[in-house]
Phi, psi and omega in degrees: 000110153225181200292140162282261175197170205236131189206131207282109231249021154266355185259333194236358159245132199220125183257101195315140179073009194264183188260109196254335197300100182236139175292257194313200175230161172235124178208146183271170176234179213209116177269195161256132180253148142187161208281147206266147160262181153298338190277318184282346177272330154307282199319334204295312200295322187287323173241160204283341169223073187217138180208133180284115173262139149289142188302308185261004125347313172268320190279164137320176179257140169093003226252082176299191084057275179300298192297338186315294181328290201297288191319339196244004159279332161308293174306333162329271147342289189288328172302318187306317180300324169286326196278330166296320197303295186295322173312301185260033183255302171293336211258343221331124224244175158288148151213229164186129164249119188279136117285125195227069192060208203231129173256157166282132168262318188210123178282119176291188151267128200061033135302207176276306182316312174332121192081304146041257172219158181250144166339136146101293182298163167250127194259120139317316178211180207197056161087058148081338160257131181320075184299129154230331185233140197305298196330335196267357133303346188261314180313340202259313182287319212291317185317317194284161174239165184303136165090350170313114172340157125213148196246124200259145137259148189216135214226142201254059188103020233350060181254098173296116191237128174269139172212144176251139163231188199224123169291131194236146179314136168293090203294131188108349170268170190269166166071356171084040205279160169251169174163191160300343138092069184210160159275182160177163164240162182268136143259109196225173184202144183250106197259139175221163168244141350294190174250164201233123195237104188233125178250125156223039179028233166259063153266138198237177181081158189243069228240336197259030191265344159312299185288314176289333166304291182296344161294295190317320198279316166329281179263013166287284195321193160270304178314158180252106184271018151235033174019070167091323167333152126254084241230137180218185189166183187205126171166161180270153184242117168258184196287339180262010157089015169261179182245125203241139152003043185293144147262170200067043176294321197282003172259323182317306161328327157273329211281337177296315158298320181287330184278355184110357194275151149144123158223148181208125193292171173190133175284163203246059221259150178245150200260131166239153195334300159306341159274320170289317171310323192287337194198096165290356175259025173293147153226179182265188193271024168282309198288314186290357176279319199287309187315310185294310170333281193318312153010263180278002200087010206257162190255031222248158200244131174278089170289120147323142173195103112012283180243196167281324189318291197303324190264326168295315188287279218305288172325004166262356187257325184277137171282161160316134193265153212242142173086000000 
């Protein structure tokens, strides 16, 4: 794993009618991954923010290829979905929200589910009834006992598949709980006006949702809100308008130096007691933000952020940049 790249989030969003003509840049960062050699595990050993992971370090547990795949194109998704919700919530324009089931993320192994079903699917309907939203998937399962039937529509490939399964303790959970033995996420989608079009091919994970806000917000408005700037970050945008945690900042950070930005949004996330007992070097990804600057030497400016609020305000404060 080492530093990535700086990419211009106005290249992967696109706001019908909106206003692209901008003096700056908004750009998301990237690390870079790829399964390690003898050669890159030297190099590695030798530079300072370049680093060798054991596989399940990254992964979940029990987490193959696919699923890998799915959670984190997923995470995607649900970032994208939030940088609308809140994006047009500050801009306040319309919007409307679709629920459409539940996706699998993760099959366990010897659950109910197994051979079952896959990363990817979506379940749809449930002993005859519609799932739209997970809770009304949870409410159902809850009702069942060990070996009971349950009868799945699932939908593949947007290929609708019946599938039955017989319920079994989850494995690894406490207490025997039963159930179909999956991970899962709500699947929904958000219609807004004007509409909005975002492609990201495979950049996965939901580390770019901070950016994809402030882009969006970027041409919905009049303002040019990077007065000239080049401006990046990083953090997840959850539904309440906060910037949630990431990892690998401190590469964000070079690759963010190495690209020319600066300004660099950093979430300001707070540690907890339980996070420090689990780990006494944690820091947040403000302070490994600041630490790494310093570091490297750059001259590129750390913003702290909490919320979008946090990102707004400041950026509502900067002057225009001269020349």
């Amino acid at each position: 794993m080492k530093p990535g790249s700086a990419y211009d989030v106005s290249e992967f969003v696109t706001v019908e009618d909106g206003d692209k003509n901008h003096e700056g840049t908004m750009s998301l960062m990237t690390v870079a991954m790829a399964p390690a050699t003898p050669l890159t595990y030297a190099i590695a050993y030798f530079k300072d923010f370049e680093e060798i992971y054991k596989e399940e370090e990254v992964r979940q547990e029990e987490e193959d290829d696919e699923e890998y795949s799915v959670r984190q194109l997923k995470l995607m998704t649900d970032s994208q979905f939030n940088a609308l919700y809140i994006a047009f919530q500050r801009a306040k324009l319309p919007y409307t929200i679709e629920y459409h089931g539940v996706t699998v993320l993760n099959v366990l192994k010897d659950g109910a589910a197994d051979g079952e079903l896959h990363a990817g699917d979506e379940i749809v309907e449930v002993d005859g009834q519609l799932i739209e939203k997970a809770q009304e998937l949870t409410n159902i399962l809850s009702k069942k006992k060990e070996n009971d039937k349950v009868h799945l529509v699932i939908d593949r490939n947007d290929e609708l598949l019946d599938r039955t399964v017989s319920l079994k303790p989850i494995p690894g959970a406490e207490n025997n709980r039963v159930g179909i033995g999956i991970t899962y996420s709500e699947s929904k989608l958000i219609k807004t006006e004007p509409n909005v079009k975002v492609n990201t091919e495979n950049i996965g994970g939901p580390s770019a949702g901070l950016m994809f806000t402030l882009e969006i917000l970027n041409q919905l408005l009049d303002e040019d809100l990077t007065k000239g700037y080049h401006i990046a970050g990083t953090g997840e945008m959850n539904e309440d308008g906060t910037v949630g945690r990431i990892g690998g900042i401190e590469k964000k950070v070079v690759a963010a130096d190495e690209d020319g930005i600066e300004i660099f949004f950093a979430p300001d996330d707070e540690i907890t007691d339980e996070m420090r007992h689990a780990n006494p070097d944690i820091k947040s990804n403000y302070e490994a933000a600041v630490e790494t600057a310093k570091t490297i030497g750059t001259d590129m400016e750390i913003v702290p952020v909490k919320t979008i609020d946090d990102a707004l305000e400041y950026l509502e404060q900067l002057k225009p940049k001269k020349g």
